[in-house]
Every structure is written in C-alpha cells, then in structure tokens.
N, C-alpha and C positions, 0 to 999 in steps of 0.2 A: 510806766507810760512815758510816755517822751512826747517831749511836744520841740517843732523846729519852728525857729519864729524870724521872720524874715524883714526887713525893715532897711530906710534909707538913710545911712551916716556912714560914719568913715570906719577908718582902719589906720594902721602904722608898724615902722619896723620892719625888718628886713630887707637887707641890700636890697633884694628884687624888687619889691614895692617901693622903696624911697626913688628907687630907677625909675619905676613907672611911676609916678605919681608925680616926675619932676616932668613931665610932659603934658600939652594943654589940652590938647585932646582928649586926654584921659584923667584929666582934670575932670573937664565937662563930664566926660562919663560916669565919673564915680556918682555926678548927684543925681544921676537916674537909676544906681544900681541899686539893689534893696541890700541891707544887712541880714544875716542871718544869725539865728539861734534854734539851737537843737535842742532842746530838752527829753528826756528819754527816763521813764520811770523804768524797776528793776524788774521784773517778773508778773507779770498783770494780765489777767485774760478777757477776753471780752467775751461778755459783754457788763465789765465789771466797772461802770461807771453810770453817772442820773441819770446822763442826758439820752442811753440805752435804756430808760424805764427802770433799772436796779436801785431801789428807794433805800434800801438797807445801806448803799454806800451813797456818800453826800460828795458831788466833783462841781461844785461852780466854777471852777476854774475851768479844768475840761468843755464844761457845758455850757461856758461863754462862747466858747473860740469853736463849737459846734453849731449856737442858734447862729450866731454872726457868720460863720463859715460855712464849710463843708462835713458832712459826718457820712464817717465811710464804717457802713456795716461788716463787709467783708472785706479785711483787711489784716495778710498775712508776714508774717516772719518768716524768711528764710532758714531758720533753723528753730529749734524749742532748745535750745542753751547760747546763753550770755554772747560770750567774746565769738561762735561764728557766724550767728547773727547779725552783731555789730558790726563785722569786718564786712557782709553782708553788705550791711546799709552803706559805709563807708567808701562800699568801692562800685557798689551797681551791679556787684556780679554775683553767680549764683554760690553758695558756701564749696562745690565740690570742685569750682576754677582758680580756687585759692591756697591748693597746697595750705602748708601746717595750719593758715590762717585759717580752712574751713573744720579744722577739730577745736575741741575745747583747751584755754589753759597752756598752748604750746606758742608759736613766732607766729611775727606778722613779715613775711620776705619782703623785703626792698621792691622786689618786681611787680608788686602793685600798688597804683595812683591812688591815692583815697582822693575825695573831695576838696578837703582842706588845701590841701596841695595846691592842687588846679586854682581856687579862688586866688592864693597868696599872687598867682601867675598876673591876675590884674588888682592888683593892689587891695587885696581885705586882708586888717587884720583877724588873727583865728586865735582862739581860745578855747579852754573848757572848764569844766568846774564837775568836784565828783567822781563819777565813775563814766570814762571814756569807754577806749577799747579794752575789754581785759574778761576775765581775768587771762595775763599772762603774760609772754618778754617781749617786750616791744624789742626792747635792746640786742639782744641775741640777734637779731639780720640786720644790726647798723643803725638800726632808726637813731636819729637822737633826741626824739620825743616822743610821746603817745601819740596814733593816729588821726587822734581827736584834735589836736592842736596842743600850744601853750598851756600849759597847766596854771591853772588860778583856785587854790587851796590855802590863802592864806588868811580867809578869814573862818571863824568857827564859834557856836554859840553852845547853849545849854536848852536842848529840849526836853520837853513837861517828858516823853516817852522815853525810857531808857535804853531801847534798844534801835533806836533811828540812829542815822549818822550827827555826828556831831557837827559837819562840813554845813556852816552857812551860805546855801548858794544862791540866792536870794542877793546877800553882802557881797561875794567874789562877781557875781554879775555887774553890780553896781562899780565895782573897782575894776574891772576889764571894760566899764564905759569911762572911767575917770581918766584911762591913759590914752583913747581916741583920740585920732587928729578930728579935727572938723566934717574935712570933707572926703573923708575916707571910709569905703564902706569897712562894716564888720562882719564875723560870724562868728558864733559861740555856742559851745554844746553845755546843755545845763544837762548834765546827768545824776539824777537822783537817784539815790541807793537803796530809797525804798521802793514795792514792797517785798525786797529780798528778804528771807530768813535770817538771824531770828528775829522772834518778837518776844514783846513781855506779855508773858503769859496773863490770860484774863484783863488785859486793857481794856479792849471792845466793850465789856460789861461793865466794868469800871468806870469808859464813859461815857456810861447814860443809853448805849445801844442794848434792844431789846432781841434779846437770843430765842424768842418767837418769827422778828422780822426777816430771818435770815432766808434767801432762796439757795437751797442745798443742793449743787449739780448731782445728776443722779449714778455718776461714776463715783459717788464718796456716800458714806453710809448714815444716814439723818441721825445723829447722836445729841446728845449736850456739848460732849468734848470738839466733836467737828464741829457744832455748830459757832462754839465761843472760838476756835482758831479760827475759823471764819472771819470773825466780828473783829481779833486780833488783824488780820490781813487785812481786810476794810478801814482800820485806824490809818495804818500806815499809808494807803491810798489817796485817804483824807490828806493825810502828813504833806506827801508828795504836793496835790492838788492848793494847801496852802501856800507853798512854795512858785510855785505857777500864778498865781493868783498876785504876789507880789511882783515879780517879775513881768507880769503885765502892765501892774498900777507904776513900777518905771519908765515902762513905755510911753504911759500915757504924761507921766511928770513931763519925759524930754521930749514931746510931743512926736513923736516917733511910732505910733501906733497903728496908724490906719497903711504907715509905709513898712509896716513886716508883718511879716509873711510865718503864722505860727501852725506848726506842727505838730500833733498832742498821739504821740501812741506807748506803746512799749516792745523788747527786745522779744519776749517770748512769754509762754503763759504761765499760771501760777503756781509756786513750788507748792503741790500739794501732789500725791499719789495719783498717777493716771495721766498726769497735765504736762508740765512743765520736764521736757528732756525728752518726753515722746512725739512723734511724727504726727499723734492725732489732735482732734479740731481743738480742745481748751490747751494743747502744748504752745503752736502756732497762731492761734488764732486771737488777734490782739486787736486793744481799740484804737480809732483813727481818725481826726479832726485836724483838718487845716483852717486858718483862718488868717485872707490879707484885704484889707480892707478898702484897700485902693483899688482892689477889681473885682472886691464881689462884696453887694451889700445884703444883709440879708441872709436865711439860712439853706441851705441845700441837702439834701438826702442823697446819697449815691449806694446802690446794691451792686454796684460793679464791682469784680474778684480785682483785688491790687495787691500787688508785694509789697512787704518794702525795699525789694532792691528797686524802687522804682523813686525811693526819697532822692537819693545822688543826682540823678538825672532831672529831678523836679528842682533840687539848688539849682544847679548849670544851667538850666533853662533859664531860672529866675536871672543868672546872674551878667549870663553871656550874650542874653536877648538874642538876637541875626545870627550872631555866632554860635548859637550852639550848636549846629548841623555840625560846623566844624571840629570843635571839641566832644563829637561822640565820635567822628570818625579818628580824629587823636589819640581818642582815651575810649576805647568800643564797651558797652556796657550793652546785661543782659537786660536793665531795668528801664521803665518806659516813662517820659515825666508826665507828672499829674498833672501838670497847669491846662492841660484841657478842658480840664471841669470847672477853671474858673471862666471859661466862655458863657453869654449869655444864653447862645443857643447853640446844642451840642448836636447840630445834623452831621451824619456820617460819621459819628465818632468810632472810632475803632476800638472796642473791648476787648478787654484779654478773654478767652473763654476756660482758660483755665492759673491756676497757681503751683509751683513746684516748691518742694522742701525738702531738706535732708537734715540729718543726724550721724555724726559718727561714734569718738569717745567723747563724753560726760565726763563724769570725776572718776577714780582711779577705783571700778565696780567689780572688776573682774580677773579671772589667772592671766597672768602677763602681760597686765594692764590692758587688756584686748579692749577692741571697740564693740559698740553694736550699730552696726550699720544701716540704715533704715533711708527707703528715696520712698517720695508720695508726690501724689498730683490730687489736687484738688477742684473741681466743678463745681458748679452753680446749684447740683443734686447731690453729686458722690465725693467721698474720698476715698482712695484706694491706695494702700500701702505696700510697700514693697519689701521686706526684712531678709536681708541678703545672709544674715548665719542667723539662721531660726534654734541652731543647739545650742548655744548663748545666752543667757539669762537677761533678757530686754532692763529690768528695772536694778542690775547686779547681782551676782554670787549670793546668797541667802544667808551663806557663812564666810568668816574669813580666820586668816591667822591673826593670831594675835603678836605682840613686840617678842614675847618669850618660848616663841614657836608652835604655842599648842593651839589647837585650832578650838575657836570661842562659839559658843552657843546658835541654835541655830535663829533663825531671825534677826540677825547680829547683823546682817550686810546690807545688801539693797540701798549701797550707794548710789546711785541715781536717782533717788530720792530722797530729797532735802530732811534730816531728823523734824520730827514735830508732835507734839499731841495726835493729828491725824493721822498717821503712822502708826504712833504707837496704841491710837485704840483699834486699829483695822489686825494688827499683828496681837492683841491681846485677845479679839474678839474672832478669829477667824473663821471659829468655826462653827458660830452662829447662821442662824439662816440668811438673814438680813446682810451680813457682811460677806460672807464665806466666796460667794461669785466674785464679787465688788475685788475684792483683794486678792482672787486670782489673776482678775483682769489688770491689776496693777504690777502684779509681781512674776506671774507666771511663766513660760517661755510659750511665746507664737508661732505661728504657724509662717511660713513663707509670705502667705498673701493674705491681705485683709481690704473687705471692702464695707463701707460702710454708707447706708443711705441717709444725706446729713437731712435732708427734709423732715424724716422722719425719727432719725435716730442722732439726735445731736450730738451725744453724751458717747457713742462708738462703744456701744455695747453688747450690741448685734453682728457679727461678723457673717456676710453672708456669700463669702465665698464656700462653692459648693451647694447654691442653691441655684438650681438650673433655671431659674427663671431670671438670673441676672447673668447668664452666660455669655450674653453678646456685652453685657457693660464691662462685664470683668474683661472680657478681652479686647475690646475696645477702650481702656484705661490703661491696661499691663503694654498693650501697643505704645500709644499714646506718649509714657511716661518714656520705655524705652528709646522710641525715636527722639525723642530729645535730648534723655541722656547722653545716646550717642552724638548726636550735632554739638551735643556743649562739652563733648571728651570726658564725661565723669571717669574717673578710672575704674568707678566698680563693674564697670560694664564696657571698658576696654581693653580691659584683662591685666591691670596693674590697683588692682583695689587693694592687694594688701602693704601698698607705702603708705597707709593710713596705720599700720601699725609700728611705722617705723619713727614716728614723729615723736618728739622730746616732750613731754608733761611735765612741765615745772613745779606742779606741787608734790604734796604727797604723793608716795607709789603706796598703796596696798598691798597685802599680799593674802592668799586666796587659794585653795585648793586644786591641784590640776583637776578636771574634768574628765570624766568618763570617755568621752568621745576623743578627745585628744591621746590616752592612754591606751587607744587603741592600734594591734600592732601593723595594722595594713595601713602602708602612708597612705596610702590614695585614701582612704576614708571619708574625708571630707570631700571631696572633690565628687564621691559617688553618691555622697548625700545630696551635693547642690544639685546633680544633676538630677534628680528625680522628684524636689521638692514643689515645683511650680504644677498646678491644679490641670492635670488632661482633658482637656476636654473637645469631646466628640463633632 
C-alpha cells in the first residue's frame, strides 16, 4: 500500500534549490507549496483493507486518511509487478513508453523525468526511505541515485515479526525532517516493504487472528493452509499500517497535518497464485485513499476508474499550482491529476471511462528468459485481456534446469509466482476437485483473449470470450485497447515488441527447457500462430 502525503514546509540542498530559494518571490512561494510524502506498501490487493469492509485485516492508519479524505474504490496499477509499476507512478506515463523501465528488474534510461526531479526544479527537498524504484539498476543509465529521491536508510530497529524489514521508516522519516530548512517545501517516499514475500510462517494465528475470519478470493482454494497464509499477509499489512500511523502522529507533532496531502495505495496486487504479476483484477487492482486537510474536510467515496499514472500529475498539480498547464506541456504525461475530486462540487467532471495495463517479464520464468507479454483495458463492467504469445507459459516453465544441468522435477518452476504455503498446497493438491480448475487457472497457458465480466465475475474465472452473446463487447474492447496502443506507440503493436526481449535482467538468469514450439523447424511458425490466434468473429 503506499500512501503519498503531501504537506506545507521546506526543503534543502542542491545547487538548483539553494538558487531558487535565494529569491524572494519564491521564497513567498515555497509557504503556499505543500510538502510531499509518498508511502507505498509492497504487494497488496484491494480490497485488502477495514475501511473496504475487510474485518479480517485491521488498517486505522489507511482508514483514517479515507474517513478524513477520499477512498477511491477503483483504483489501478499500471503494471501487476514492482519496479514497472513504480516507474509508472514516477513518471505518469504508461509501463510500455518507458523502454527497459516498463519490464521488471532491468534500467531506468536517463530519458525519462520522474517527479522528484521536476519538484527539486522549484526548490523541495526529495528523499525516500525503503523500497523506492526497484527492484533494479538505476545506475546502469547514469542515474546517480534511485528515482525516488535521496536515499534515508540509516536508521533500523528490531521487529516482534521476523520476516519484515528491518528498515525503521517511521525514524528515517523523522531524520529527513531534522535536515529541513524552515521554509522549504519537502517530498518523501515512505516505501514499505511489506507485504512482499516472505513471511513467518503461522504469524497470523500466532496473533490472536481467527482462521474462520478469513474472506478467501475464490481464485485461491478455501484450505487451512491458504487460509493461515492469508492471516500471514494480513500481519504484515497490519505491519505496513503501524508504520503510517506514526508517520501521521509526526505530522500532527510538527503541526504540519491538515497542510499534506497523503496518499495511501500499493504497486500491485498480492503475491499469491492468480494475483500479483497477472494482467487480472486482484494482480492490478489496488487500494487508494488520499487525504489533505486543507481542502477537503470530511470523507468522500469515489467509484471513478483512476491509474496510478495519474499520482505524478496529482503532485505537480499540488505543487506548481497556475503552472502546471505548463509543466505537462514540459514534461507530457499519460496520467490525469486527481486534485479534482478535492472540489466541493464536481459539475462536469471529466472521467476516465476506462484504465490500461501491461505486463512484460516478471522474474527469470522462462527458456531464454523470455517475457510473457500481456495489454488490458479495464471498464466500469469488463476487463479484457490481451496475451500476445499465448504458447508461453503465463505463470513460468513448470520445469527447469537445475545448476548441474539435469532438468529438476516437474512443478519445480512457476517462477511468476512468488514460493508460499499457497503454492505449494495448489501444486500438492492438483488434482482434487476443489483445486484442480483453480490451479489451472493460475498456472496454465491462455488463450489469445480473455474477457471477463467484473460485475459479476470479480475473481476472472469465467473467460467468456467465444460466447456470442458478448461479441459486440469483445470487439468493442480488442478495438478500444488497440487504438490506444497504437496512439501511445506500444511496440507490441508497432511491430517492434520483441526489444522487450532484448533488455538486460539483473538478477538471476534461470534456465529452462527449449519449448516444443520454438523447436519447430519452420521459422515462420510463430508468426503463423499469431496470426490466427485472435477469436473470428462473424
């Protein structure tokens, strides 16, 4: 979850700022601008927090900065994995305009602005604490720091859970206000690293949560063992939400509360089979509370469809006031700012009608590290997905090599899915009644197109393309998604999509069995596949 929190005080440091900042006019300016804070939890799906009705997990933290603010029900990630996500949020633009920055794990190019950047231009200091952009090399394209800003990692405690970070950010927050100037706004990304994987196993029970009260999504198999990894992922939530919860109560120390502006969501959804690294609704679909006190009092509900490439552009606005017309046409972003919804009355408002997402590579799942490439749009009814190499194993290879070449048992891979208890009882249980579908649907290889009616079918377990009664939606979506693709030059639909396989992975390589299909001796093979894979219809 991440929450960006936005407030009126300074900043400091860097030639450019002490420039600006020795001028009076922008003196004056800095004590109307708000400071910012980003907070951003690791993996979290919504509607995985109280102030969503979810009793099983406890967020006062969250579900302060909801009553008091804005709670945005629909509210998506630009990718279902970490670092192009965050590159995402940071720059406003959509994962597939950002070169290596829209895969997982690889460079952030020099060629694009993030936010921070822009702020420093009128004098905020920027920081971060945790997990900024990553995982990956910022360095590799020159950067000489993480996108997120300054790094503040020096302070570190001892948590009750053994498998949370050790990173006090809470304390580094407190010390990236101790070097503030007065009258210098700030920005600071709190990025918590929970509820990434792993966790200590049987926490949740441990304490004191009742593994009756759990609500089990029905893309995951209702067990003991899912139920308590469940209760484990809800700890750390908690974890997160404690963390937020101090970092408010500083706010309210340096009387600095009512002047920021907090943002409360996460990167993508929850590492669990089905969720997190897929195109569908619990991968992407994450929660989302702003709250600034100085222009909205009181609490608001919004069902509007939002990105978060749409956070960037909600800083800038806050920060640039008059100018920001200008600095979108500077720095041109896909993303739309939300400060509209803090108007009292919202005539004419212009809504998105729909949300765009992609996926390329994940972790290293597949023969020659391949991607699996996945574009979606999302409505207010449908999501329709796109799966551009359908002979590709969606969730990774099922098998791989092992260090000493021989190739290791099967169920052994499915690297796109984070290791867990709920893994391994869906791959122990397969071929039970109760799981058998469930764990196709997580692991299997898809079809070209998938659509899904979220009304009815939250959980995307219904595919109903090829049922003639949604003919006109399916092709009225497959349109829809393409026309934008192309306006926004995705490459996979400019006919250079495979430079997604050319980009560097800095962690492990895997390695993995060539594939039937690739072993096949007619080069064009592939090429006579794609063409035939998208659903005819009459």
């Amino acid at each position: 979850m991440f929450v960006f929190i936005l407030s009126t005080i300074g900043c400091k440091n860097s030639t450019e700022r002490n420039s600006v900042a020795g001028n009076k006019d922008q003196e004056t300016a800095n004590l109307d601008r708000p400071n910012i804070v980003f907070v951003i939890s690791d993996d979290q799906s919504y509607p995985h927090a109280s102030a969503y009705g979810e009793d099983w997990i406890r967020t006062p933290g969250f579900d302060k900065i909801a009553a008091e603010g804005i709670l945005f029900t629909n509210a998506f990630s630009a990718s279902p994995g970490c670092s192009p996500s965050r590159a995402a949020i940071l720059t406003g633009l959509n994962t597939w305009q950002l070169k290596q920055a829209g895969t997982h794990d690889s460079e952030f190019p020099l060629d694009y602005k993030v936010f921070p950047e822009i702020l420093e231009k009128i004098g905020y200091k920027v920081g971060f604490t945790g997990k900024g952009w990553g995982p990956g090399n910022w360095g590799a394209s020159g950067r000489s720091r993480n996108p997120a800003g300054e790094e503040y990692d020096m302070a570190y405690t001892k948590p009750n859970l053994k498998e949370v970070s050790s990173i006090d950010y809470a304390e580094n927050f407190n010390q990236f206000l101790l070097e503030r100037n007065k009258d210098e706004p700030f920005y600071f990304w709190f990025g918590s690293r929970e509820p990434h994987r792993v966790y200590e196993e049987g926490s949740g029970i441990r304490s004191g949560k009742k593994i009756e009260s759990v609500s089990v999504p029905a893309f995951l198999p209702d067990s003991p063992d899912v139920r308590s990894d469940l209760l484990d992922y809800a700890l750390e939530i908690e974890y997160f939400d404690q963390q937020l919860l101090k970092v408010i109560t500083k706010l309210e120390k340096v009387g600095e509360l009512e002047n920021t502006l907090i943002i409360v969501t996460s990167d993508n959804g929850m590492p669990f089979p089905y969720a997190k690294a897929n195109a569908n609704e619990y991968g992407t679909h994450v929660p989302l509370a702003i709250r600034w006190g100085k222009k909205l009092k009181g609490g608001k509900l919004v069902k509007d469809l939002v990105s978060l490439i749409d956070i960037a552009p909600t800083i800038l606005e806050a920060a640039y006031g008059e100018n920001y017309p200008e600095i979108m046409r500077t720095y041109p972003m896909e993303g739309k700012s939300l400060l509209k919804y803090f108007e009292p009355k919202l005539k004419n408002l212009e809504k998105r009608n729909a949300v765009y997402m992609a996926r390329e590579r994940h972790s290293s799942s597949r023969w020659n590290n391949l991607t699996y490439p996945q574009r979606s749009i999302r409505t207010d009814e449908y999501l329709y997905i796109r799966n551009f190499k359908p002979e590709r194993w969606p969730a990774g290879a099922p098998q791989k090599i092992g260090k000493d070449g021989i190739l290791e048992k099967m169920d052994g891979g499915y690297h796109d899915i984070d290791a867990s208890p709920t893994l391994d009882y869906m791959i122990a249980n397969q071929v039970e009644d109760k799981t058998a579908s469930l764990f196709k649907n997580a692991v299997n290889k898809r079809p070209a197109e998938e659509l899904y009616d979220i009304k009815n079918d939250p959980y995307c377990l219904n595919n109903l393309v090829g049922n003639r009664t949604y003919n006109k939606t399916l092709l009225d979506l497959r349109a829809r998604l393409g026309a934008y693709l192309m306006r926004t030059e995705d490459p996979r639909v400019t006919g250079n999509g495979d430079v997604y396989e050319t980009y560097k992975r800095y962690s492990q390589i895997r390695k993995f069995p060539e594939p039937k299909w690739n072993q096949d001796s007619a080069k064009n093979f592939d090429n006579k596949y794609l063409e035939n894979q998208l659903l005819k219809i009459d």
